[in-house]
N, C-alpha and C positions, 0 to 999 in steps of 0.2 A: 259350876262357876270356876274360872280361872282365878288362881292365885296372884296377885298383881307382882308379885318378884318371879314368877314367869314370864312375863310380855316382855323383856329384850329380850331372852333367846327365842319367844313366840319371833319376835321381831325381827329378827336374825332370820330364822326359817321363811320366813316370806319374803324377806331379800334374798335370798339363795333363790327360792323358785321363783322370786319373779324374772330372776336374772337366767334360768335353765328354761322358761319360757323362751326369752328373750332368744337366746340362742339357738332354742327350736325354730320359732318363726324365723329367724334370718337363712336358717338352712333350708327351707321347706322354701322361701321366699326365691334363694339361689337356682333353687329345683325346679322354679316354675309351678310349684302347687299352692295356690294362691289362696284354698279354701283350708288347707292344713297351717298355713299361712295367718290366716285371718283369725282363727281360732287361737290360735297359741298367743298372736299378740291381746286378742280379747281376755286370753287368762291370765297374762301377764299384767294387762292392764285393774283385772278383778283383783289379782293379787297382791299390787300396790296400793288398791283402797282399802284392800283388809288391813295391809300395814301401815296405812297413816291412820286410819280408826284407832288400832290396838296403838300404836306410839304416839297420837295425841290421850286416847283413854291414861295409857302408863304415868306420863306426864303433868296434866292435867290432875291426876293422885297422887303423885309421888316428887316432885319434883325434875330436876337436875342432879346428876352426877358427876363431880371433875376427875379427870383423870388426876392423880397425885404422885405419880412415879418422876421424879425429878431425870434431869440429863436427858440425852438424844432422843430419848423413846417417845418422853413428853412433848419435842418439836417434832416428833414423825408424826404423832398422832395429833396435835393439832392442827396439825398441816394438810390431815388428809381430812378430819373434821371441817377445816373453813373448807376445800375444795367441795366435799360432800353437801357441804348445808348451803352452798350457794346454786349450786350446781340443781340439788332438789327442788330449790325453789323455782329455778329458771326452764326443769324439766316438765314441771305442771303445763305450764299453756304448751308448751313444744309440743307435747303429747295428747292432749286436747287439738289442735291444732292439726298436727300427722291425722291422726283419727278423721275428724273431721272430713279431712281430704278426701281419705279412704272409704267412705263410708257414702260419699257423695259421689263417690267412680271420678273423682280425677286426680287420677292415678301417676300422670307424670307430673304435678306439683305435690303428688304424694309422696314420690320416689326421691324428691329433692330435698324437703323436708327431714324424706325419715333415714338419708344420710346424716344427717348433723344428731336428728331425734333419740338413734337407737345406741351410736356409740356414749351417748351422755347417758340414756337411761341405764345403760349397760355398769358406766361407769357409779354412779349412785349406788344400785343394787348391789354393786361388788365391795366397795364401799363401805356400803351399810355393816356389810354382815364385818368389814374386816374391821370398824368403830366397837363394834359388841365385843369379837375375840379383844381388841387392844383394853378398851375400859371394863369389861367382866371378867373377863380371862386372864389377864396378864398385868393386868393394874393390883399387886398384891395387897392393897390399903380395902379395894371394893369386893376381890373373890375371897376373901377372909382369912388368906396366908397368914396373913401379919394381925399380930392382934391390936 
């Protein structure tokens, strides 16, 4: 059993790979292999429900964390929190939606789609992992620098 003061950096790692997924399929997609292609966004796509399970699970236990670092840091990282949490929530149907497309073979309102789809999903996952470094890692009140 997972320790529940694991599951952000669990969280963290599965935003890293959903997001090296991510970037596999767009390459493999450039290359014409459509079936290396399909797979990688399929694991990317498994890899994002691993991470809203384990970060609604966290949550749902644990509550909320603020960042408490006063000055600039605190308006960088809210800044990239609201774009992140608005952004995830508008990526859900997107990507339900691209899928959809793809999965029904029409392929050119799938390609139109997953212009707008992949650079947001991209942007989330990257994101993600970089809200865990700022409020785990660098927020010294939550990684226990400061007593």
């Amino acid at each position: 059993m997972i320790d529940l003061q694991h599951l952000p950096l669990l969280n963290a790692y599965l935003n890293a790979i959903s997001g090296a997924w991510l970037l596999a399929g767009r390459r493999f997609i450039l290359k014409g292999n459509m079936a290396r292609h399909r797979a990688c966004m399929l694991a990317a796509l498994a890899t994002s429900v691993l991470f809203l399970a384990s970060y609604l699970t966290y949550h749902a236990q644990v509550g909320t964390h603020r960042f408490q670092t006063p000055g600039w840091i605190r308006t960088v990282y809210l800044a990239i929190l609201a774009t992140h949490t608005i952004l995830a929530v508008v990526i859900v149907p997107l990507v339900l939606v691209t899928l959809s497309r793809a999965l029904r073979a029409r392929f050119p309102a799938h390609r139109k789609l997953a212009r707008v789809t992949w650079p947001l999903w991209m942007y989330v996952s990257v994101t993600g992992v970089v809200i865990y470094v700022l409020l785990y890692q660098v927020d010294p009140r939550l990684s226990g620098t400061v007593p």
